[in-house]
N, CA, C and O of each residue as an XYZ file, in Angstrom:
344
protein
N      15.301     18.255     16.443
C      14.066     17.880     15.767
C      14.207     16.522     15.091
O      13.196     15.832     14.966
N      15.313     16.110     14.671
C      15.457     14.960     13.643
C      15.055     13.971     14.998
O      13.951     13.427     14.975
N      16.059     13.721     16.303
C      15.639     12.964     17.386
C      14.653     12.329     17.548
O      14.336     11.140     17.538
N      13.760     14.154     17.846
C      12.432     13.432     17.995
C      11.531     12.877     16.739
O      10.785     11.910     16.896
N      11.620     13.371     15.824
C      10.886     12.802     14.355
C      11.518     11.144     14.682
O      10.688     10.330     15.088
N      12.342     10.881     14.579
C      12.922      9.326     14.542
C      12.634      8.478     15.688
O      12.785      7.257     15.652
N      12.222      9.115     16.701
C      11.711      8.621     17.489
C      10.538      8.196     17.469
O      10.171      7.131     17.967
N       9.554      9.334     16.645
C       8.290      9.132     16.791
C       7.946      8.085     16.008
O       7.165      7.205     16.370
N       8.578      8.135     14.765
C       8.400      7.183     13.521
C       8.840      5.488     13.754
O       8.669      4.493     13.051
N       9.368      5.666     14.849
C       9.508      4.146     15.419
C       8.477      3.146     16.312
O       8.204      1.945     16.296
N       7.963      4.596     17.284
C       6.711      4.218     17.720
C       5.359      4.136     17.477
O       4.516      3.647     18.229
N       5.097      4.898     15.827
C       4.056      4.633     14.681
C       3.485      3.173     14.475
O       4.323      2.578     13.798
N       2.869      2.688     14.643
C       2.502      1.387     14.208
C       2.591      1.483     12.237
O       1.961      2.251     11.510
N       3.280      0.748     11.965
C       3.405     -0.175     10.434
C       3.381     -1.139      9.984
O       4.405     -1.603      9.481
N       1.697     -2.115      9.987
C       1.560     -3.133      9.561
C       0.890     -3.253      8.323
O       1.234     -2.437      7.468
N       0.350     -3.759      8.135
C      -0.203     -4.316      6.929
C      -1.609     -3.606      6.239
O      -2.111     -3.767      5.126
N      -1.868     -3.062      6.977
C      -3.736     -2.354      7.089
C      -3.263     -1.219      7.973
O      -2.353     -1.098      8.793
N      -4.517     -0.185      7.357
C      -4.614      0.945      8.133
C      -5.345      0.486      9.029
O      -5.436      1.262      9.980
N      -6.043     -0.667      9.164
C      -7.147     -0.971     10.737
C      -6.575     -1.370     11.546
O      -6.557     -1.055     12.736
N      -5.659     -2.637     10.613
C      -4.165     -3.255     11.978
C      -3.754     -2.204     12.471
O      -3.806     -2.198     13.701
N      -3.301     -1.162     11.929
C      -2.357     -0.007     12.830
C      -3.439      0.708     13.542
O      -3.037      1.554     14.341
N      -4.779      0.555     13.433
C      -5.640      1.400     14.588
C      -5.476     -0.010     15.698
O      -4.789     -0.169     16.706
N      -6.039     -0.525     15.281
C      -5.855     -1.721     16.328
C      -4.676     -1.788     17.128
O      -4.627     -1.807     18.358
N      -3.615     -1.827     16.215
C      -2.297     -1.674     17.191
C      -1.968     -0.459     18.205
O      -1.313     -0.510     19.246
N      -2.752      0.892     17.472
C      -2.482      1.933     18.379
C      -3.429      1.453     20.171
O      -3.109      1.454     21.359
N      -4.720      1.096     19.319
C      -5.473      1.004     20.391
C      -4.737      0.175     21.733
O      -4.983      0.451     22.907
N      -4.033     -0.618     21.395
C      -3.659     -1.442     22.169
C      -2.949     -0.956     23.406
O      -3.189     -0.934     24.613
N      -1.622     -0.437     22.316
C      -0.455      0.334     22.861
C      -1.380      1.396     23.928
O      -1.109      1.271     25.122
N      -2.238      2.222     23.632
C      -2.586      3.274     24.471
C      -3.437      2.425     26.129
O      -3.320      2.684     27.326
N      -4.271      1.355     25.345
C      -4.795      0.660     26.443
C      -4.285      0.643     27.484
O      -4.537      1.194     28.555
N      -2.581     -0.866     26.720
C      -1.569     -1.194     27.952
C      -0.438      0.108     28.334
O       0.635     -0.054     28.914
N      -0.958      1.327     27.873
C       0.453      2.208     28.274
C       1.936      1.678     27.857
O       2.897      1.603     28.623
N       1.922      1.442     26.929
C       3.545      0.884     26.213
C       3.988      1.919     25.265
O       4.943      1.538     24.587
N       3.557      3.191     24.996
C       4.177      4.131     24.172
C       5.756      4.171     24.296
O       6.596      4.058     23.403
N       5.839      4.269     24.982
C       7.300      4.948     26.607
C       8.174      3.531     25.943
O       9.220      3.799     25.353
N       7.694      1.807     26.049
C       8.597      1.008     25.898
C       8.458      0.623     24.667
O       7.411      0.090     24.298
N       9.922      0.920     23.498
C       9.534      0.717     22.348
C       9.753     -0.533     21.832
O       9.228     -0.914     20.786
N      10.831     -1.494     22.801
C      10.102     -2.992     22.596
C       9.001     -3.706     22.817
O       8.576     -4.686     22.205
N       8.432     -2.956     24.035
C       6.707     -3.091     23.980
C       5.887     -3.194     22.768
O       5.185     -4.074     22.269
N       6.276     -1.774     22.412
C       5.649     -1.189     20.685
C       5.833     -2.220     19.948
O       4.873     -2.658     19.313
N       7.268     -2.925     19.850
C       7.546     -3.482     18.655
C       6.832     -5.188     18.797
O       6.398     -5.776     17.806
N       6.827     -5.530     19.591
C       6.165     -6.697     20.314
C       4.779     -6.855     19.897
O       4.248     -7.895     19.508
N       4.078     -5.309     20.066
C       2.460     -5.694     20.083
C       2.352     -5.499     19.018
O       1.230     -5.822     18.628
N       3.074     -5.045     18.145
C       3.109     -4.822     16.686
C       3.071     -6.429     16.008
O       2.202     -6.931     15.294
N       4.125     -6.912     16.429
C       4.585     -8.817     16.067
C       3.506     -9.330     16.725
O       3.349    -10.454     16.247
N       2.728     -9.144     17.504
C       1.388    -10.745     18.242
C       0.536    -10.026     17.367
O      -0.122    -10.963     16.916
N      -0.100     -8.557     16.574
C      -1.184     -8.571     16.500
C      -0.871     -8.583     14.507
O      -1.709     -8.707     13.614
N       0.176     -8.459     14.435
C       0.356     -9.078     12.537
C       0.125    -10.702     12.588
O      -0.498    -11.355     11.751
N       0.844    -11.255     13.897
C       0.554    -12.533     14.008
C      -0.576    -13.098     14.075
O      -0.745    -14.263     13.716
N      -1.606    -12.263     14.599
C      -2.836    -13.225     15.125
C      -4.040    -12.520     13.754
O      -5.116    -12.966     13.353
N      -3.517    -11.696     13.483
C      -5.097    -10.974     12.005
C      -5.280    -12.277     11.032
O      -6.354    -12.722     10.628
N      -4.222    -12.682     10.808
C      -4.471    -14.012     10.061
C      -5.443    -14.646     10.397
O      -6.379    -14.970      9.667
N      -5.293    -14.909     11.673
C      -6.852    -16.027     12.593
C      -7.824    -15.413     12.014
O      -8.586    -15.891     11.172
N      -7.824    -14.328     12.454
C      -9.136    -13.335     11.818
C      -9.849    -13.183     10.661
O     -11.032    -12.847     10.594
N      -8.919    -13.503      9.510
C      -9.726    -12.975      8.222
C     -10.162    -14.490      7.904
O      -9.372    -15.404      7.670
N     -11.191    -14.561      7.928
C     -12.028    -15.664      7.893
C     -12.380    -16.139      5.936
O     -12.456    -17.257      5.426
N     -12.520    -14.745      5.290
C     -12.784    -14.793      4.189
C     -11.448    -15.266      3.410
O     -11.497    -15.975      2.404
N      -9.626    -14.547      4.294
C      -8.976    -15.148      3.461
C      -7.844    -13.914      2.460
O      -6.686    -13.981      2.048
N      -9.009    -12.800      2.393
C      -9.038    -11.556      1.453
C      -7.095    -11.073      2.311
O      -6.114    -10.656      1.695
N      -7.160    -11.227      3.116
C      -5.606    -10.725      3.661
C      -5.892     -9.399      4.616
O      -4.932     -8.892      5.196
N      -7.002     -8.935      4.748
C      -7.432     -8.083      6.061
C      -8.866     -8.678      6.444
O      -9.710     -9.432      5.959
N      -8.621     -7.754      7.822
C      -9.950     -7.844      8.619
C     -11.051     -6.891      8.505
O     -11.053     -5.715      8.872
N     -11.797     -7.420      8.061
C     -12.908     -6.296      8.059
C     -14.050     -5.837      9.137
O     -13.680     -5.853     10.311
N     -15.018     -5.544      8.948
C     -15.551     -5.218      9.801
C     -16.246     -6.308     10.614
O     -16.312     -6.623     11.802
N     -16.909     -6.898      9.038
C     -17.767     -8.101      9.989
C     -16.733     -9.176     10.548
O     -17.131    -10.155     11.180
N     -15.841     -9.023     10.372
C     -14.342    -10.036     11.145
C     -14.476     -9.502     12.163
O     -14.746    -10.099     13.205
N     -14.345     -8.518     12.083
C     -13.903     -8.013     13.579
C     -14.547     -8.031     14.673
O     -14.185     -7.901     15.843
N     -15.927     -8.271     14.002
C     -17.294     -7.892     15.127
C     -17.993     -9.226     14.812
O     -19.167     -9.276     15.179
N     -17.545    -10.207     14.264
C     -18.072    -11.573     14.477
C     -18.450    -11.659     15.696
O     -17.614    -11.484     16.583
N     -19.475    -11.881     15.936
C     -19.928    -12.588     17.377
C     -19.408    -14.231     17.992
O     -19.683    -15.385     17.663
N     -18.310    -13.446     19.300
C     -18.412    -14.775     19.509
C     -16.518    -15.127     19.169
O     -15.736    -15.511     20.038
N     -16.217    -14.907     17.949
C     -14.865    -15.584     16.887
C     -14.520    -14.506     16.164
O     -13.874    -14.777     15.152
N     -14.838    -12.895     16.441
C     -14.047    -12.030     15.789
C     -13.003    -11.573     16.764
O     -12.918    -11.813     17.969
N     -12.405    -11.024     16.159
C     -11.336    -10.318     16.910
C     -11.790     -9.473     18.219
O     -11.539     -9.820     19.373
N     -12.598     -8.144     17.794
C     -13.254     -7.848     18.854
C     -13.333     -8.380     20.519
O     -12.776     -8.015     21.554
N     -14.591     -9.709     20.082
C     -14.453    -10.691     21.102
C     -13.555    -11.122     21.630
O     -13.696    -11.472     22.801
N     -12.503    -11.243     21.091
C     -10.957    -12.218     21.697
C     -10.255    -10.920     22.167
O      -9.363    -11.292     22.930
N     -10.250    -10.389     22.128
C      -9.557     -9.390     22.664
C     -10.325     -8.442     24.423
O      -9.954     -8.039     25.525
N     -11.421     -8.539     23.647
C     -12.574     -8.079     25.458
C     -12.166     -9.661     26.259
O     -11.935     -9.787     27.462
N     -12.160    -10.559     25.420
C     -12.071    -11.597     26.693
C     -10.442    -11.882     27.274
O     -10.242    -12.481     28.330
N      -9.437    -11.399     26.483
C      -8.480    -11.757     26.768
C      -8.037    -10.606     28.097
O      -7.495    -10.889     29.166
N      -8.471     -9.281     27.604
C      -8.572     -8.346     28.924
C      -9.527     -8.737     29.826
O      -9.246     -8.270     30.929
N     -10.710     -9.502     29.846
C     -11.129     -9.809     31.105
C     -10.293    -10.981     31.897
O     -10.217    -11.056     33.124
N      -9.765    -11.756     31.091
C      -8.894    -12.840     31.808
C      -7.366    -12.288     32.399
O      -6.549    -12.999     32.984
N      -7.227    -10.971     32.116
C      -5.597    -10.808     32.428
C      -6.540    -10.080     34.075
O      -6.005    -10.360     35.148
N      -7.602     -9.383     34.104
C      -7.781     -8.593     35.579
C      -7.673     -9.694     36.637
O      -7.767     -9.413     37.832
């Protein structure tokens, strides 16, 4: 049991915000990277890296209307960055 508990707790997203870590889950489940936990740890590091871009106000998270900026929220950059990888 300890194994798997330590296992799991590695592949938890732990950033900065409870939204970053939805965001981060979302990701992980998108690209199927549960399984690679340098994957995990990776998408964990580009998306602490890039929320900064995001908070427009400054406040140190993203909020909603960040996120759903039309156009320059996160949201957006992210639908377009999956349409450019197909």
């Amino acid at each position: 049991c300890v194994c798997v508990c330590d296992c799991r707790a590695n592949t938890e997203p732990k950033t900065n915000s409870p939204f970053q870590d939805e965001v981060v889950r979302a990701l992980i489940k998108t690209f199927n990277l549960s399984r690679d936990l340098d994957q995990v740890e990776n998408m964990k590091s580009v998306v602490d890296s890039v929320f900064v871009l995001f908070d427009h106000d400054g406040d140190g998270t993203v909020d909603k209307h960040e996120f759903l900026k039309p156009g320059d929220g996160l949201a957006d950059t992210i639908i377009a960055s999956l349409q450019f990888q197909r």
